[in-house]
Biopython code that builds the backbone (N, CA, C, O; Angstrom):
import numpy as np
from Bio.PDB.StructureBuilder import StructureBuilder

atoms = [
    (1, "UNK", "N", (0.828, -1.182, 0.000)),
    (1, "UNK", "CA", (0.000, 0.000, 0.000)),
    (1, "UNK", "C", (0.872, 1.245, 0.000)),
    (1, "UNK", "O", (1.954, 1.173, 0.583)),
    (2, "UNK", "N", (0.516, 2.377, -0.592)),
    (2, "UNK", "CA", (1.267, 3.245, -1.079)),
    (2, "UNK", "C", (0.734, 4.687, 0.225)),
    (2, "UNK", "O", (-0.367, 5.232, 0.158)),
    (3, "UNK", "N", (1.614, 4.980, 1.105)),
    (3, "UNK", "CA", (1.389, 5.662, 2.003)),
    (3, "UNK", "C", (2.098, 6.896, 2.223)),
    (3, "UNK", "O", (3.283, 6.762, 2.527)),
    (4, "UNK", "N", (1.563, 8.278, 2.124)),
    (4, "UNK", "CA", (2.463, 9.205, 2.280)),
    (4, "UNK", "C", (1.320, 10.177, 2.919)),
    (4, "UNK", "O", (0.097, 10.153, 2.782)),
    (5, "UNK", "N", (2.060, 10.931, 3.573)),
    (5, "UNK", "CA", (1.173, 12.406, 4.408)),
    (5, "UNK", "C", (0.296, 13.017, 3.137)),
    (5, "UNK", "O", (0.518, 12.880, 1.934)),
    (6, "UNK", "N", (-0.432, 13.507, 3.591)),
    (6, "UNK", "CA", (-1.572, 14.464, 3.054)),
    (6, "UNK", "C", (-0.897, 14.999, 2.453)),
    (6, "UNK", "O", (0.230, 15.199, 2.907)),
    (7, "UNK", "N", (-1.291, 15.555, 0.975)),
    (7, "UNK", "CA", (-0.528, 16.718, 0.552)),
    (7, "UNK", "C", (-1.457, 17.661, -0.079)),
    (7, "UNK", "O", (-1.177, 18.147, -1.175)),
    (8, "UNK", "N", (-2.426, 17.923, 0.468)),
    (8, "UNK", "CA", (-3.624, 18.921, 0.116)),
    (8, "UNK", "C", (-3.931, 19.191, -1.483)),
    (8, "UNK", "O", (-4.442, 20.232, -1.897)),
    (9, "UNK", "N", (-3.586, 18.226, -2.201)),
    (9, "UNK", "CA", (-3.440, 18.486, -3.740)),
    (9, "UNK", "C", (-4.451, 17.707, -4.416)),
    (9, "UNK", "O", (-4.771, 16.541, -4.186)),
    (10, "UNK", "N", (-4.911, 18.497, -5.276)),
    (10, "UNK", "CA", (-6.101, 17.518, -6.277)),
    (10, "UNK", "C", (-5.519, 17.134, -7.767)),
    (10, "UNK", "O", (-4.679, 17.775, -8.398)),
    (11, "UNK", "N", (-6.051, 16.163, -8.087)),
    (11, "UNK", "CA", (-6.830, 15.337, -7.688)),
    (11, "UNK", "C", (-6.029, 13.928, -6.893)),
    (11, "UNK", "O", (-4.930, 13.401, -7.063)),
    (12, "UNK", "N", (-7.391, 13.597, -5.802)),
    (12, "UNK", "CA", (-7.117, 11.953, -5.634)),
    (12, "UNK", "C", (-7.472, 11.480, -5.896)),
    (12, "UNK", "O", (-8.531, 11.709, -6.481)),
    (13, "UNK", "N", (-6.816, 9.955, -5.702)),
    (13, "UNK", "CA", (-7.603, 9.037, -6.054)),
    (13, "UNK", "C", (-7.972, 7.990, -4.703)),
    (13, "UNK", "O", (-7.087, 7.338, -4.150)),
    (14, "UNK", "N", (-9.298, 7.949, -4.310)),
    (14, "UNK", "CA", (-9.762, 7.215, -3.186)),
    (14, "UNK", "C", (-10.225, 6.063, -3.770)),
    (14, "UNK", "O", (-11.224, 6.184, -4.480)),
    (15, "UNK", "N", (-9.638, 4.751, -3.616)),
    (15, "UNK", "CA", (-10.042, 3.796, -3.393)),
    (15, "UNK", "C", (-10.342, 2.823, -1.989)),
    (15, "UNK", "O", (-9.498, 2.349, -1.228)),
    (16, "UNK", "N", (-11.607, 2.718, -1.936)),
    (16, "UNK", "CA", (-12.253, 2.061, -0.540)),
    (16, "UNK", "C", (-11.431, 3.033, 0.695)),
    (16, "UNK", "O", (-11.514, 4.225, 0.397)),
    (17, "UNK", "N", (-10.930, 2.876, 1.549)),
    (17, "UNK", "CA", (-10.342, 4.056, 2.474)),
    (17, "UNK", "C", (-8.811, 4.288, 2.036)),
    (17, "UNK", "O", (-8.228, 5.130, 2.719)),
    (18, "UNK", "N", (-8.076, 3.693, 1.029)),
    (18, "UNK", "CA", (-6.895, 4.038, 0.507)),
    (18, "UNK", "C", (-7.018, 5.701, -0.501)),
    (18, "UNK", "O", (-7.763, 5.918, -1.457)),
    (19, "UNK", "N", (-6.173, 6.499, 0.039)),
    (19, "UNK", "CA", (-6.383, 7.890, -0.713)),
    (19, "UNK", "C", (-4.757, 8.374, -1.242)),
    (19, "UNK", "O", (-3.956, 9.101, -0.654)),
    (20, "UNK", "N", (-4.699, 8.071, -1.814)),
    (20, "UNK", "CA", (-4.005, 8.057, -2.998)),
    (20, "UNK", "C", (-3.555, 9.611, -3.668)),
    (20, "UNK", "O", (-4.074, 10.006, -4.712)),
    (21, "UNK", "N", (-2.374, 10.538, -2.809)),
    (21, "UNK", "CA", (-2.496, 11.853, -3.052)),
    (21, "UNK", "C", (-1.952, 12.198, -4.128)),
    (21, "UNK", "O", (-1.709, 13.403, -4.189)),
    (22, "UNK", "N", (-1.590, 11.429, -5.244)),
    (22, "UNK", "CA", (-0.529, 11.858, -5.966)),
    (22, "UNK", "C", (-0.567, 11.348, -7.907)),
    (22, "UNK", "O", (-0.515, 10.175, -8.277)),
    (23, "UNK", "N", (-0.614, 11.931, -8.364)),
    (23, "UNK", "CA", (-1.359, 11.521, -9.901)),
    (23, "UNK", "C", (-0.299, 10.837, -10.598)),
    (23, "UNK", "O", (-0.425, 10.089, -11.567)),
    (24, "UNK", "N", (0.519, 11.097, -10.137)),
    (24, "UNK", "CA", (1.983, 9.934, -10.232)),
    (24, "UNK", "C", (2.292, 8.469, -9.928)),
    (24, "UNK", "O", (2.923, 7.563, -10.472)),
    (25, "UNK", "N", (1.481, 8.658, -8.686)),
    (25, "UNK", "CA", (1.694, 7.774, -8.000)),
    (25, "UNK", "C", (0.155, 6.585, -8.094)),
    (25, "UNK", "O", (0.155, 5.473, -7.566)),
    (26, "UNK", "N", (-1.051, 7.181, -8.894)),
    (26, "UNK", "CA", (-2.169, 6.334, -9.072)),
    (26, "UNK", "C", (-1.859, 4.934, -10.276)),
    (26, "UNK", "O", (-2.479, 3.870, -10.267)),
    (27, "UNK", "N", (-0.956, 5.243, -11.059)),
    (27, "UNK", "CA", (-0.376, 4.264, -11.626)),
    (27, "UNK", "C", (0.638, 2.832, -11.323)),
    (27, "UNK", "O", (0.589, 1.680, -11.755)),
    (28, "UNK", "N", (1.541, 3.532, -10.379)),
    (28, "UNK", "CA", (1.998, 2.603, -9.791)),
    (28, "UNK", "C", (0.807, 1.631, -8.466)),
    (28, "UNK", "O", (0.739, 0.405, -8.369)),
    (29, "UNK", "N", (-0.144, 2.869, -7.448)),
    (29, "UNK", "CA", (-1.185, 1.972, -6.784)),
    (29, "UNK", "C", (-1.652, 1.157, -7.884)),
    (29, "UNK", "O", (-1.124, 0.049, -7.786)),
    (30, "UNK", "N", (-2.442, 1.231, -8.926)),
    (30, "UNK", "CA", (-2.820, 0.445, -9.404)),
    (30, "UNK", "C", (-2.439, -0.700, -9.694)),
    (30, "UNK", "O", (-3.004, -1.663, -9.177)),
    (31, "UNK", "N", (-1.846, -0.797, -10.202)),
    (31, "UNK", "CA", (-0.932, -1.835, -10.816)),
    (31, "UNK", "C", (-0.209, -2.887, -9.838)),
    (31, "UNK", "O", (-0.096, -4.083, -10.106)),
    (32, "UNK", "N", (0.435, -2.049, -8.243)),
    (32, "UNK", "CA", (0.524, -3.003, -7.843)),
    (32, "UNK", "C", (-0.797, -3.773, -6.776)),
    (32, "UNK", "O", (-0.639, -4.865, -6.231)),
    (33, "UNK", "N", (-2.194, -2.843, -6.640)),
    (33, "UNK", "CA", (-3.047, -3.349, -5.782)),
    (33, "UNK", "C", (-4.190, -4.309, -6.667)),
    (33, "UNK", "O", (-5.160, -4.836, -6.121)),
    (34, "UNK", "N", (-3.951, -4.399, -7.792)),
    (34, "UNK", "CA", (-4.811, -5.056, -9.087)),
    (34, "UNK", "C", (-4.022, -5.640, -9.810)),
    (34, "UNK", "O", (-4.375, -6.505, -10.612)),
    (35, "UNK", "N", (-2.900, -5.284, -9.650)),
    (35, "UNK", "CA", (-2.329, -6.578, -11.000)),
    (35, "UNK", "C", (-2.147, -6.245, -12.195)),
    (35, "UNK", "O", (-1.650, -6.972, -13.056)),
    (36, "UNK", "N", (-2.511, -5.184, -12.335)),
    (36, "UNK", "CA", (-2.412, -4.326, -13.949)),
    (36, "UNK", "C", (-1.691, -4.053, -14.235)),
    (36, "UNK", "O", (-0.989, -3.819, -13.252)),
    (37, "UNK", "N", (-0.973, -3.758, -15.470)),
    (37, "UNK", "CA", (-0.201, -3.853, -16.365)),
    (37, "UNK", "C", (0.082, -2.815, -17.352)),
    (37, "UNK", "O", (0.341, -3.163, -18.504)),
    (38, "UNK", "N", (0.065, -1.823, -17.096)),
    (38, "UNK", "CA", (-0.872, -0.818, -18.155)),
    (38, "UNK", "C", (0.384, -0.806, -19.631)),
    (38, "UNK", "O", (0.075, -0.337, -20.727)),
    (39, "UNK", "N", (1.538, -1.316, -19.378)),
    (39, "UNK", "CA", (2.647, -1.482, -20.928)),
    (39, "UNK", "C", (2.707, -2.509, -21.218)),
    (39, "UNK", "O", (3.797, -2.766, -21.730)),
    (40, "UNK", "N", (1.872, -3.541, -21.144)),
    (40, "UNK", "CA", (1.526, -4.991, -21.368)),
    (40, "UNK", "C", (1.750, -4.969, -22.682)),
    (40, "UNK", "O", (1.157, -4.041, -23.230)),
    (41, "UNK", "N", (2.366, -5.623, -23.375)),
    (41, "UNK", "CA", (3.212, -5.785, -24.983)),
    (41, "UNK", "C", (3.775, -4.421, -25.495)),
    (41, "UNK", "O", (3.695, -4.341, -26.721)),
    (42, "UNK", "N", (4.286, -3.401, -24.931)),
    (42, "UNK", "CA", (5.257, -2.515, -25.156)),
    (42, "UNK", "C", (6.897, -2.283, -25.076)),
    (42, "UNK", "O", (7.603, -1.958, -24.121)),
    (43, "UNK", "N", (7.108, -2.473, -25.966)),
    (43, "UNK", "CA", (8.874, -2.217, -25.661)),
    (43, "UNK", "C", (9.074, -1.476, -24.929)),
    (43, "UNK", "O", (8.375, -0.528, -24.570)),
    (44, "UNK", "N", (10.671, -1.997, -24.395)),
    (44, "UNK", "CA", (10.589, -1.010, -23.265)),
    (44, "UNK", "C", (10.668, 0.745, -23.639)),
    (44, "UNK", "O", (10.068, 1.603, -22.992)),
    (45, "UNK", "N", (11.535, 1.001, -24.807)),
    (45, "UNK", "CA", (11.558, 2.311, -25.068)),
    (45, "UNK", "C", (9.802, 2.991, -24.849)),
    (45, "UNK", "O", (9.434, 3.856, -24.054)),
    (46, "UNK", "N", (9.138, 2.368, -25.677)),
    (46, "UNK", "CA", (7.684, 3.061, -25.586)),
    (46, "UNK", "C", (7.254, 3.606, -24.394)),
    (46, "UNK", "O", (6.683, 4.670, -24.152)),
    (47, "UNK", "N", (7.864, 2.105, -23.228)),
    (47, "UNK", "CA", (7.240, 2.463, -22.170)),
    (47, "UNK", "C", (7.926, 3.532, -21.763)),
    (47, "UNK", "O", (7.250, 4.186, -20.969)),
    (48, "UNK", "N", (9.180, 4.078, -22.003)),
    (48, "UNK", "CA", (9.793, 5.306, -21.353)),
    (48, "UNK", "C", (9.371, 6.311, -22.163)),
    (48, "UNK", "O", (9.121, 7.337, -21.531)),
    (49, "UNK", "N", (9.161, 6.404, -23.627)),
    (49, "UNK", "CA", (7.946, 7.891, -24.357)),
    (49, "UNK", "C", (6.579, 8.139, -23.665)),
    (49, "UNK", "O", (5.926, 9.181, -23.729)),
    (50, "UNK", "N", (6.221, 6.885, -22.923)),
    (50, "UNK", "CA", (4.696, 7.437, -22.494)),
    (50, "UNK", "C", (4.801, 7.642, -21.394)),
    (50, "UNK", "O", (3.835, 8.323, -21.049)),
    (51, "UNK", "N", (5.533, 7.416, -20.475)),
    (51, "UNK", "CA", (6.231, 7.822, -19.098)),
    (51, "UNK", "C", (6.424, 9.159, -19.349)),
    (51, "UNK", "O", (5.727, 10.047, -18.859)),
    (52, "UNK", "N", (7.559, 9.370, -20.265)),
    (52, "UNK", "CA", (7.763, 10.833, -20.324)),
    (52, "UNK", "C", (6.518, 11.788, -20.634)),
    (52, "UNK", "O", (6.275, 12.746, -19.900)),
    (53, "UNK", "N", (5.565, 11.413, -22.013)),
    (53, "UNK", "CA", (4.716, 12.179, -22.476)),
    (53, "UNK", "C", (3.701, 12.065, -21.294)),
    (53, "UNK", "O", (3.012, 13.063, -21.084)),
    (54, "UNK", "N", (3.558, 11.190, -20.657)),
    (54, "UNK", "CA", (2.248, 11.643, -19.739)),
    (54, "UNK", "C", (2.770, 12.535, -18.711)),
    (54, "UNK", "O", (2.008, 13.320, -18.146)),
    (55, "UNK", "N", (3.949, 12.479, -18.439)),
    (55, "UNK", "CA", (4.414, 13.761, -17.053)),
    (55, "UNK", "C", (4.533, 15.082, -17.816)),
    (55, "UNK", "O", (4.439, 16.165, -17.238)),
    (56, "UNK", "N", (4.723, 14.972, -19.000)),
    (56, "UNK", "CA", (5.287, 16.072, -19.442)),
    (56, "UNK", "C", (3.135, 17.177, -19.871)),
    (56, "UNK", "O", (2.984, 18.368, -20.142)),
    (57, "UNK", "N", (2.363, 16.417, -19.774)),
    (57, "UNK", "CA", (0.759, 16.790, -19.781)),
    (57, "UNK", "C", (0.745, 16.947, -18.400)),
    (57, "UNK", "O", (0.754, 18.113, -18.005)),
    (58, "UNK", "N", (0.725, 16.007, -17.517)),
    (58, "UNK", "CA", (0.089, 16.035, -16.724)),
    (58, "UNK", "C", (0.572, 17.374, -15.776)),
    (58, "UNK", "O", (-0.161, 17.808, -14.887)),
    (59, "UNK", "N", (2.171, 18.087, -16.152)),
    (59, "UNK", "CA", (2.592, 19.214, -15.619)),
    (59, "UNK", "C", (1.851, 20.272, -15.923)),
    (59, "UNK", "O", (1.367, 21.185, -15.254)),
    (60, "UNK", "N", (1.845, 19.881, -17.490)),
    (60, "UNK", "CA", (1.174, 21.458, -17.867)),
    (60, "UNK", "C", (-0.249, 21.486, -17.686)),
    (60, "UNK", "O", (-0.851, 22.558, -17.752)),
    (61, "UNK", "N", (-0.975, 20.153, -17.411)),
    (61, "UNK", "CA", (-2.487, 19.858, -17.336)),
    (61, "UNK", "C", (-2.276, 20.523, -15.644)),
    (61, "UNK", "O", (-2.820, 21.622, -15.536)),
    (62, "UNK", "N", (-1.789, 20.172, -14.734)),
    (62, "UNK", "CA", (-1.558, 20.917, -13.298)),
    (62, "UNK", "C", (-1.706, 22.455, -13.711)),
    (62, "UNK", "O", (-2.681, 23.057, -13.260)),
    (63, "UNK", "N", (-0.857, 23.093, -14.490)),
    (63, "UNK", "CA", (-0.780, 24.199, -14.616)),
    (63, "UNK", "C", (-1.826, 24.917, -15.018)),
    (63, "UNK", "O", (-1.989, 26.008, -14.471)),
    (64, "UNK", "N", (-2.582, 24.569, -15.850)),
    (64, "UNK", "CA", (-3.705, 25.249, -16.748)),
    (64, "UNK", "C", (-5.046, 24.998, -15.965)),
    (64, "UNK", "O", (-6.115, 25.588, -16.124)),
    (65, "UNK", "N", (-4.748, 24.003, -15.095)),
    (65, "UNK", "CA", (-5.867, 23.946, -13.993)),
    (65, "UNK", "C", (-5.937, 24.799, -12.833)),
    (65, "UNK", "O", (-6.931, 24.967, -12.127)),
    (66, "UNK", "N", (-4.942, 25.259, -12.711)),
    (66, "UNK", "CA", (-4.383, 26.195, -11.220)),
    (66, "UNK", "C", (-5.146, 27.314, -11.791)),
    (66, "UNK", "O", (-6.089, 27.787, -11.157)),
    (67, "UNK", "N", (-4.685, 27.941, -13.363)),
    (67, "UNK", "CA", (-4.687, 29.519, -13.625)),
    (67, "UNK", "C", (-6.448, 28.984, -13.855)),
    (67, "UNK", "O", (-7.286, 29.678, -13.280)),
    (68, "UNK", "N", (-6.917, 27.846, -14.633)),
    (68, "UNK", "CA", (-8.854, 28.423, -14.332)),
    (68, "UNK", "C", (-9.032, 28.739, -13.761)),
    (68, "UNK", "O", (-9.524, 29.866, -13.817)),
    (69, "UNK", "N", (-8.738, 27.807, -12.047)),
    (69, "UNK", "CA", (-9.559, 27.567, -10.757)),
    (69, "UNK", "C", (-9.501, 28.710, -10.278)),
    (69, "UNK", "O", (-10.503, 29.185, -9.743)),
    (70, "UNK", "N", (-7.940, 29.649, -10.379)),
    (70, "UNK", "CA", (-7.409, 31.161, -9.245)),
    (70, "UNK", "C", (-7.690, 32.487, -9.726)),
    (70, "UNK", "O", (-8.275, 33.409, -9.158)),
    (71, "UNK", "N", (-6.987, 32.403, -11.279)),
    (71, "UNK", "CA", (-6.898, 33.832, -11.834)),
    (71, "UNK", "C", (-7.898, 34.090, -12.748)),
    (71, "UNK", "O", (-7.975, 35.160, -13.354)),
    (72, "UNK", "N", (-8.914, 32.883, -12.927)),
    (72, "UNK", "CA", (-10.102, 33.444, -14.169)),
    (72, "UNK", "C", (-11.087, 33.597, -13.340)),
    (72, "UNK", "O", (-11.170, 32.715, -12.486)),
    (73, "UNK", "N", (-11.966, 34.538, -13.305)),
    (73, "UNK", "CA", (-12.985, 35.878, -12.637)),
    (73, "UNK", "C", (-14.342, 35.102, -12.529)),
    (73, "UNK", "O", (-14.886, 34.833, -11.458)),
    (74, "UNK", "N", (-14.877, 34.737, -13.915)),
    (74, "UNK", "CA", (-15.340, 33.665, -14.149)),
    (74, "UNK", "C", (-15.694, 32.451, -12.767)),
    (74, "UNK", "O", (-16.603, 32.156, -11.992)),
    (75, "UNK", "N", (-14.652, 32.151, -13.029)),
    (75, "UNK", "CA", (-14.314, 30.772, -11.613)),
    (75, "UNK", "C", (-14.695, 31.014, -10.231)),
    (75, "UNK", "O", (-15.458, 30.373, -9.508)),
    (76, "UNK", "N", (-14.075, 31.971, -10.027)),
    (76, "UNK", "CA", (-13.804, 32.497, -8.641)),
    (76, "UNK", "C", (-14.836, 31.878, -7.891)),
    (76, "UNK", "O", (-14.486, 31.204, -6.922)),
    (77, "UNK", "N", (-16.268, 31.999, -8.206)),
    (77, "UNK", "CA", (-17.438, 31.858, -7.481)),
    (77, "UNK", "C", (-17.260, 30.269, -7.221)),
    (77, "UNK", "O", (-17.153, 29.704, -6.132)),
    (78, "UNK", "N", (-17.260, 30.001, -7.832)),
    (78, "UNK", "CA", (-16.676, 27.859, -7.435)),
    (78, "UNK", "C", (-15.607, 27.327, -6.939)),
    (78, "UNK", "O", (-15.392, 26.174, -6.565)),
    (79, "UNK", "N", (-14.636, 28.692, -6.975)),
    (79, "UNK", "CA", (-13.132, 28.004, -6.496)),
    (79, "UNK", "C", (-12.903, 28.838, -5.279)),
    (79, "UNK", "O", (-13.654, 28.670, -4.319)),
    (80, "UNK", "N", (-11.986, 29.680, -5.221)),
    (80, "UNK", "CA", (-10.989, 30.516, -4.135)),
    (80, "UNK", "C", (-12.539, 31.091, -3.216)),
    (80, "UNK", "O", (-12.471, 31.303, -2.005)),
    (81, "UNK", "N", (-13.661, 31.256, -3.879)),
    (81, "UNK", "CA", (-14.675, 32.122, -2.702)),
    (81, "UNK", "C", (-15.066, 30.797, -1.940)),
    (81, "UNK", "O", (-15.147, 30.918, -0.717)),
    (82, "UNK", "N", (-15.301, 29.654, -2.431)),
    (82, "UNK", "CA", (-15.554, 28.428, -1.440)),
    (82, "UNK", "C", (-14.811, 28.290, -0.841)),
    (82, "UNK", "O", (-15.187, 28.376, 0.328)),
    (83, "UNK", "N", (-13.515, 28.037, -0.967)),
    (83, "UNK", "CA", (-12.583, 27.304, -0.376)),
    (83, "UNK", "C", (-12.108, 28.123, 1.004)),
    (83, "UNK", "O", (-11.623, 27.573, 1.993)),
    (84, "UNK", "N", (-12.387, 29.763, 0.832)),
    (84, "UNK", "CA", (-12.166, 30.454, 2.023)),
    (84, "UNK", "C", (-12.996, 30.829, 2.757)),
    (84, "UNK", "O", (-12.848, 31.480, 3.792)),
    (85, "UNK", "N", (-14.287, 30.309, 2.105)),
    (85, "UNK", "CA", (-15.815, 30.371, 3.009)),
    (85, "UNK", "C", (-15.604, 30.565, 4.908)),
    (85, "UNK", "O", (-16.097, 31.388, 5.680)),
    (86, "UNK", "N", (-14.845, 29.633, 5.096)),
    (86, "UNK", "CA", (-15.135, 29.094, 6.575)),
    (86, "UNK", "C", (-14.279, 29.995, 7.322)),
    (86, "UNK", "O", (-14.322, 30.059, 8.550)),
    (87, "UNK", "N", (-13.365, 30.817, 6.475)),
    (87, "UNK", "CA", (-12.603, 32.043, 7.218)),
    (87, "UNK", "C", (-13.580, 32.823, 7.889)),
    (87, "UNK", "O", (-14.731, 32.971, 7.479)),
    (88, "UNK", "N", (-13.057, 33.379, 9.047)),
    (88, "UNK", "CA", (-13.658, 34.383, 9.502)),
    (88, "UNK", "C", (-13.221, 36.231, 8.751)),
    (88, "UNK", "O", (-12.147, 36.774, 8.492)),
    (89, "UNK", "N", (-15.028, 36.790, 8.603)),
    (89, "UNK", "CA", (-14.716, 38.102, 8.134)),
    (89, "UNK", "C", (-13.828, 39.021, 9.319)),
    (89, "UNK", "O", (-13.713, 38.982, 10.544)),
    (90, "UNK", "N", (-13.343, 39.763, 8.329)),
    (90, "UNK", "CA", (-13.367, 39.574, 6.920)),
    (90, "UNK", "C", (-12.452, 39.588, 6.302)),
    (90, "UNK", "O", (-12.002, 40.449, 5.547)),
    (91, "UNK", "N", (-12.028, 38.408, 6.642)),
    (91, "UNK", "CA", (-10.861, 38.122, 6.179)),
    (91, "UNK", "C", (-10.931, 36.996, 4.355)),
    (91, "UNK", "O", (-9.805, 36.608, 4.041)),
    (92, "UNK", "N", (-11.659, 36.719, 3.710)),
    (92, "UNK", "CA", (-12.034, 35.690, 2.962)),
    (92, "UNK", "C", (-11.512, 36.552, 1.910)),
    (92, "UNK", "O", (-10.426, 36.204, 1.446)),
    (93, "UNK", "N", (-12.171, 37.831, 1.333)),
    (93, "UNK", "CA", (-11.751, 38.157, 0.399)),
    (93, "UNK", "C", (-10.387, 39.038, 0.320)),
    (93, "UNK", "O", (-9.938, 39.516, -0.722)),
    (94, "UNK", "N", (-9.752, 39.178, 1.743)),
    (94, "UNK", "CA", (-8.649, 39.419, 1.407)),
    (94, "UNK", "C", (-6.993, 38.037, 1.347)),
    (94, "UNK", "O", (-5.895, 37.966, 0.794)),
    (95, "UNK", "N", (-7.776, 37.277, 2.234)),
    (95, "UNK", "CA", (-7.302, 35.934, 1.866)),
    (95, "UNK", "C", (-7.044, 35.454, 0.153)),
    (95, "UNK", "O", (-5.905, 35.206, -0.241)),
    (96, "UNK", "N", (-8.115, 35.377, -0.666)),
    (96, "UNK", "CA", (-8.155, 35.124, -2.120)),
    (96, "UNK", "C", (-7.323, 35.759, -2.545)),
    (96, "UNK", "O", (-6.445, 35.258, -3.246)),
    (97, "UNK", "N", (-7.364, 37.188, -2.210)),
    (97, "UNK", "CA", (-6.596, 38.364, -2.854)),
    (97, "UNK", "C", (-5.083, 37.653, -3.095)),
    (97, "UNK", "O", (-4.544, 37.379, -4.167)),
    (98, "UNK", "N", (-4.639, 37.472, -1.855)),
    (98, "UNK", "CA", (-2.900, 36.778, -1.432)),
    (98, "UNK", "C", (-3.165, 36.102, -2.009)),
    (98, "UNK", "O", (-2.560, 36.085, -3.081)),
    (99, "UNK", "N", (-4.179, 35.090, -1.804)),
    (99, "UNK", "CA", (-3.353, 33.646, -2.485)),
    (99, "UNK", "C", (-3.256, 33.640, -4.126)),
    (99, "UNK", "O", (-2.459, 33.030, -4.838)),
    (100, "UNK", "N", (-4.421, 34.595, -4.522)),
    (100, "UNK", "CA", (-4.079, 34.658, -6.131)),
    (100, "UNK", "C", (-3.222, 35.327, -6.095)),
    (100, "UNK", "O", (-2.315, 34.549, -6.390)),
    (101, "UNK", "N", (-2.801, 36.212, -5.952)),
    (101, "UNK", "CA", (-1.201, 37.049, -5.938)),
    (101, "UNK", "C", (-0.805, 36.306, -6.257)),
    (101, "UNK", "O", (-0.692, 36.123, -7.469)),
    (102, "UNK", "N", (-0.264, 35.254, -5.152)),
    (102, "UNK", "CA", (0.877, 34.436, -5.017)),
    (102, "UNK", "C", (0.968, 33.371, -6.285)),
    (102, "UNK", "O", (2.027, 33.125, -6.862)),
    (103, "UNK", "N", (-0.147, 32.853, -6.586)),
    (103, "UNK", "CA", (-0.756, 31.691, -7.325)),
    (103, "UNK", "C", (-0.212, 32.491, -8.476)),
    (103, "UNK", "O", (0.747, 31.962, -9.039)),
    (104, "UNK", "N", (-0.756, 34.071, -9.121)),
    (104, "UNK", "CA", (-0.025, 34.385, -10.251)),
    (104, "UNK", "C", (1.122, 34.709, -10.553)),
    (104, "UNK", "O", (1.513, 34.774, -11.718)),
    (105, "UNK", "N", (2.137, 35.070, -9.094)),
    (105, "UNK", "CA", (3.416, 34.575, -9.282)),
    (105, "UNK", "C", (4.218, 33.715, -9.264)),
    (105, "UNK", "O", (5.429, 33.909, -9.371)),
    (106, "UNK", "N", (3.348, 31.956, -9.041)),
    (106, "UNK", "CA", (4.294, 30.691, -9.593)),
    (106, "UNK", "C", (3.793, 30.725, -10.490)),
    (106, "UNK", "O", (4.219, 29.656, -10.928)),
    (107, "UNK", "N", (2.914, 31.228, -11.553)),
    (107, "UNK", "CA", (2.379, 30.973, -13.124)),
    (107, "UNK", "C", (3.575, 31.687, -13.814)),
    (107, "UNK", "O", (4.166, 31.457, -14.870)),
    (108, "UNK", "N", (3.718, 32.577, -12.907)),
    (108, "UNK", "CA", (5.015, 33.497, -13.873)),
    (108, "UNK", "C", (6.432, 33.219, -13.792)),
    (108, "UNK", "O", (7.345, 33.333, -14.610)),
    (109, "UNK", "N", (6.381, 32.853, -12.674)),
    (109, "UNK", "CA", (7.982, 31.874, -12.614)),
    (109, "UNK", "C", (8.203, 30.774, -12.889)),
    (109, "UNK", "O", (9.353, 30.360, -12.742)),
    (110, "UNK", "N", (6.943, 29.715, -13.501)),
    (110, "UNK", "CA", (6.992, 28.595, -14.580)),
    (110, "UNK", "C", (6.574, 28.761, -15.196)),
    (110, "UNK", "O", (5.966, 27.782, -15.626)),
    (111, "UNK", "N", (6.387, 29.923, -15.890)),
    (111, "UNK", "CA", (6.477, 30.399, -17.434)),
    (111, "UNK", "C", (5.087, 30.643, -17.992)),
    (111, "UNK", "O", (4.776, 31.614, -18.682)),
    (112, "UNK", "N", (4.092, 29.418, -17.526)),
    (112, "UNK", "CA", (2.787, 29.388, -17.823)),
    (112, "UNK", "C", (2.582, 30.511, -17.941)),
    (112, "UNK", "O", (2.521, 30.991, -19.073)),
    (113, "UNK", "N", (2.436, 31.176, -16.982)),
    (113, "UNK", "CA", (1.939, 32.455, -16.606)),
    (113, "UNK", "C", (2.135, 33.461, -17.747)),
    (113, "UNK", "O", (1.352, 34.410, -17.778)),
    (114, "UNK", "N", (2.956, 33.381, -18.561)),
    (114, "UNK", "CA", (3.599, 34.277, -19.602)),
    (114, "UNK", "C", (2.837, 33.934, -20.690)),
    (114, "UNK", "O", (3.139, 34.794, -21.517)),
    (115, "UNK", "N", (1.940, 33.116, -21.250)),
    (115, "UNK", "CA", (1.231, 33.160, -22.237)),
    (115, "UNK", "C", (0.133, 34.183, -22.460)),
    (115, "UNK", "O", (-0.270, 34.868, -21.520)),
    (116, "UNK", "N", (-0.391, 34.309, -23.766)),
    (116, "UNK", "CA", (-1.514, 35.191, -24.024)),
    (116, "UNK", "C", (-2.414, 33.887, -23.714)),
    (116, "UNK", "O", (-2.297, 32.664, -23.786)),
    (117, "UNK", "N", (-3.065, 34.532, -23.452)),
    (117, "UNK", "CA", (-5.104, 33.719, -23.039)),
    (117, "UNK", "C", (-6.121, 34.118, -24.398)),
    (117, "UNK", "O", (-6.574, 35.168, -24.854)),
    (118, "UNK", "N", (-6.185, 32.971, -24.683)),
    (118, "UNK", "CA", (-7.380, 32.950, -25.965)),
    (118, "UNK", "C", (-6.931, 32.166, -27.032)),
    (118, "UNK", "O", (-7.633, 32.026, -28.034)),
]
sb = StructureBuilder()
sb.init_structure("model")
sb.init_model(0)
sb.init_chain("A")
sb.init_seg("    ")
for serial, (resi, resn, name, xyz) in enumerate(atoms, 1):
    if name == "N":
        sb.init_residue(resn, " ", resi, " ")
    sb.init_atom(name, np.array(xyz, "f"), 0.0, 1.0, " ", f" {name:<3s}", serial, name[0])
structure = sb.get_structure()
């Protein structure tokens, strides 16, 4: 069983009370709690292109999920205003404020952040 501290990050994967924090790491649970196989008749090179190509999505799929959920206006009402609900006023919307700050300065220091939108 694949066991590590909480790491407050989405998505998991919960199977029966096993929670599974890590999108990296749902491949290897699998496989070894089922038996699966997922490069079952693949050379090994392949298996190291789809290793690579799926981390190399699943970074930028992390990334492009952060800037919907924080910095699009749009969102807000489903993301950063829930999540700071339970703050006490009034502190919630200046809470969001920081954390999108902050949130749009790791977009900009991994580059994401530097694209045009549209």
């Amino acid at each position: 069983m694949i066991r590590e501290k909480r790491q407050k990050k989405c998505p998991v994967l919960v199977d029966d009370v096993e929670v599974v924090p890590n999108t990296s790491l749902f491949r290897k649970y699998i496989e070894k709690t089922y038996g699966h196989d997922f490069d079952t008749g693949l050379p090994e090179a392949q298996c190291g292109v789809a290793w690579a190509l799926g981390e190399l999505c699943e970074d930028n799929i992390y990334w492009s999920m952060i800037l919907e959920r924080w910095l699009v206006e749009e969102n807000s009402l489903a993301g950063p205003v829930v999540f700071f609900r339970p703050v006490p006023n009034p502190m919630p919307p200046i809470t969001v404020a920081v954390v999108c700050r902050q949130i749009h300065r790791d977009l900009w220091g991994q580059c994401f952040g530097r694209h045009a939108r549209g």
